[in-house]
DSSP file (Angstrom, degrees, kcal/mol; ACC not computed):
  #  RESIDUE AA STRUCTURE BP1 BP2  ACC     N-H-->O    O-->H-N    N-H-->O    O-->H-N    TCO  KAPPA ALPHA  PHI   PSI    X-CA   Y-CA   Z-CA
    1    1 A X              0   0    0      0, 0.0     2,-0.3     0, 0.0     0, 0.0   0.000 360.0 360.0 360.0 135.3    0.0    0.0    0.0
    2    2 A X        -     0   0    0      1,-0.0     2,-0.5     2,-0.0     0, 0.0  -0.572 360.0-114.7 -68.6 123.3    1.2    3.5   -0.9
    3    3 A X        -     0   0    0     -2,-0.3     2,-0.9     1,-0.1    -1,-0.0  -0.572  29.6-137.8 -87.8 122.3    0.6    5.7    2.6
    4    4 A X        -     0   0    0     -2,-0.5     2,-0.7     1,-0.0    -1,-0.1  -0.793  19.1-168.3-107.7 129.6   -1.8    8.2    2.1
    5    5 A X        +     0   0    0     -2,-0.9     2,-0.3     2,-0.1    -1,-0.0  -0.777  30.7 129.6-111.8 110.3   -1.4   11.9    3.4
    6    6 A X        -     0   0    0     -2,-0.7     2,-1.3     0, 0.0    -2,-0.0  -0.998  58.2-114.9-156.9 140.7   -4.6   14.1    3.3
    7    7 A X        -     0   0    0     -2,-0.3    -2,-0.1     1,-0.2     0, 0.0  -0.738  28.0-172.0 -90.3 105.0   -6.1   16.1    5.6
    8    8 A X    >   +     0   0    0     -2,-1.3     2,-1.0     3,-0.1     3,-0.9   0.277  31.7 136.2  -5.4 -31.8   -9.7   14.7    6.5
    9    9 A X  T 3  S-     0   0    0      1,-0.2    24,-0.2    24,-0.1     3,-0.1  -0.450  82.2  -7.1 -72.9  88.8  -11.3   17.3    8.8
   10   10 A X  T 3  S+     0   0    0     -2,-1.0     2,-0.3    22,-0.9    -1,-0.2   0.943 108.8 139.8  96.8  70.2  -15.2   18.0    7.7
   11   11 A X    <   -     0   0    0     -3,-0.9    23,-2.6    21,-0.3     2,-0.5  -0.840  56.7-115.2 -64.1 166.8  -14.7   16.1    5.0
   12   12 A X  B     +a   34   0A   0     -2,-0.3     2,-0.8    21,-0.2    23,-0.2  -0.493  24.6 173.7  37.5 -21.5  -16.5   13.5    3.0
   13   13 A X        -     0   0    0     21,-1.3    23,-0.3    -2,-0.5     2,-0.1  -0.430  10.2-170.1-102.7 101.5  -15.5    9.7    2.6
   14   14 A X        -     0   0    0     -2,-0.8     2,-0.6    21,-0.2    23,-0.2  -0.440  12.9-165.6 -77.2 130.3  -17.7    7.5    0.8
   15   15 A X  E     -b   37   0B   0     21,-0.8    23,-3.3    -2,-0.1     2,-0.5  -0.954   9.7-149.0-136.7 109.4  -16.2    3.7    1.5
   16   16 A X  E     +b   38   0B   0     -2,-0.6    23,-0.2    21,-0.2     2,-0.1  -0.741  57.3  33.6 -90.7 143.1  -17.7    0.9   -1.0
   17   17 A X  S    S-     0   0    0     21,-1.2    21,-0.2    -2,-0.5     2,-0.2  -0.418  70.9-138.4 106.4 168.7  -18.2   -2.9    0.1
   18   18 A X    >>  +     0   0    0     21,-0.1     3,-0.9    -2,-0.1     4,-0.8  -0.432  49.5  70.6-136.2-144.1  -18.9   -3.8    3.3
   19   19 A X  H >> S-     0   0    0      1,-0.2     3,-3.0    -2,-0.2     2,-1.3   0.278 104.6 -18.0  39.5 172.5  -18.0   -6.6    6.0
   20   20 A X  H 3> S+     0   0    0      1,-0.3     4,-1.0     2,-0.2    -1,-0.2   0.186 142.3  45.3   0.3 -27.5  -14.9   -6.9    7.9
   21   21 A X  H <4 S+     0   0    0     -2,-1.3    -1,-0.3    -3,-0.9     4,-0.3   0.519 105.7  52.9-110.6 -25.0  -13.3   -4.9    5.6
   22   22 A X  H <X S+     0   0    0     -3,-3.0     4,-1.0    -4,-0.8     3,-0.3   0.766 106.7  53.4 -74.1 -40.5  -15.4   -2.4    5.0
   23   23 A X  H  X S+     0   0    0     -4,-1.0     4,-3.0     2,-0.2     3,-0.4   0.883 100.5  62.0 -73.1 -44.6  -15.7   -1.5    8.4
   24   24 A X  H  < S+     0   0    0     -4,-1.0    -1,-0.2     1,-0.2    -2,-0.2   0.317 103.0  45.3-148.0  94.3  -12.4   -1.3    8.9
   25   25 A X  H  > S+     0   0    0     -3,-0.3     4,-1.8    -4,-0.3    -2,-0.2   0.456 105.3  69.6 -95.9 -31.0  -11.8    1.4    6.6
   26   26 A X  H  X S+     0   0    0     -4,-1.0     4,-1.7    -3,-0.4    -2,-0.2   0.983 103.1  41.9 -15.3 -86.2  -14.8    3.0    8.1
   27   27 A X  H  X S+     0   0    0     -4,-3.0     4,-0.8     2,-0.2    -1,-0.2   0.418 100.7  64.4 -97.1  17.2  -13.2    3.5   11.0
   28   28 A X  H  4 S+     0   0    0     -5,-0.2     3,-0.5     2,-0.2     4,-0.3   0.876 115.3  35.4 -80.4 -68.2   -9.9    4.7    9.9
   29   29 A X  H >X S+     0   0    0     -4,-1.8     4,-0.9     1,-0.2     3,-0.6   0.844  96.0  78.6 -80.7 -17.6  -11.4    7.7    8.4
   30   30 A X  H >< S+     0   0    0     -4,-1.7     3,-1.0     2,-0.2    -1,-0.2   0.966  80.7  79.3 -47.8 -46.8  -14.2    8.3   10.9
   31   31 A X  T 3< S-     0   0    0     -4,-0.8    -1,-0.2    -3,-0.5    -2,-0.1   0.690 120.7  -1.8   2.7 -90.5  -11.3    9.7   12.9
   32   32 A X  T <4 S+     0   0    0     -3,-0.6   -22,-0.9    -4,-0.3     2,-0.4   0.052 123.3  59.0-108.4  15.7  -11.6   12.7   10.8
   33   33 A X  S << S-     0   0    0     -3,-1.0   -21,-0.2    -4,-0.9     2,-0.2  -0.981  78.4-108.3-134.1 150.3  -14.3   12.5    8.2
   34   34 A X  B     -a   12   0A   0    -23,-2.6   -21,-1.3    -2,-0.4     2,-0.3  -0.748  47.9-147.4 -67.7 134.3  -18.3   11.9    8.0
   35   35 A X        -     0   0    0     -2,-0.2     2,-0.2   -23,-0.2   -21,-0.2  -0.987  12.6-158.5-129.0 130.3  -17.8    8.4    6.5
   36   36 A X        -     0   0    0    -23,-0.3   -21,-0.8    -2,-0.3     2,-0.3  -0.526  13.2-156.6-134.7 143.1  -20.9    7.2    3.8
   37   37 A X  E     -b   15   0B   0     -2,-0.2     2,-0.7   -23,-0.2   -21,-0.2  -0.979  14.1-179.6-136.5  97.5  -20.9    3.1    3.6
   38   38 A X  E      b   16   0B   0    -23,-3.3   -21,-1.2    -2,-0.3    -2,-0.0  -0.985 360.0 360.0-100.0 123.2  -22.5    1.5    0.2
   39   39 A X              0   0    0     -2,-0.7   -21,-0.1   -23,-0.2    -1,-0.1   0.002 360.0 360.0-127.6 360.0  -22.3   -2.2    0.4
């Protein structure tokens, strides 16, 4: 994986897919973002 550096705060981040994996990526960026879930 490439490390990604962006600031997050009142942003955005729509995360496709669900399950175990989906979630968490969910809650890597809920840190700092409103996080949108499509599975």
């Amino acid at each position: 994986m490439i490390p990604l550096l962006h600031d997050f705060t009142n942003a955005t981040v729509l995360v496709f897919g669900g399950g175990h994996v989906g979630a968490r990526k969910a809650r890597r960026f809920a840190r700092e973002a409103r996080v949108l879930v499509v599975s």
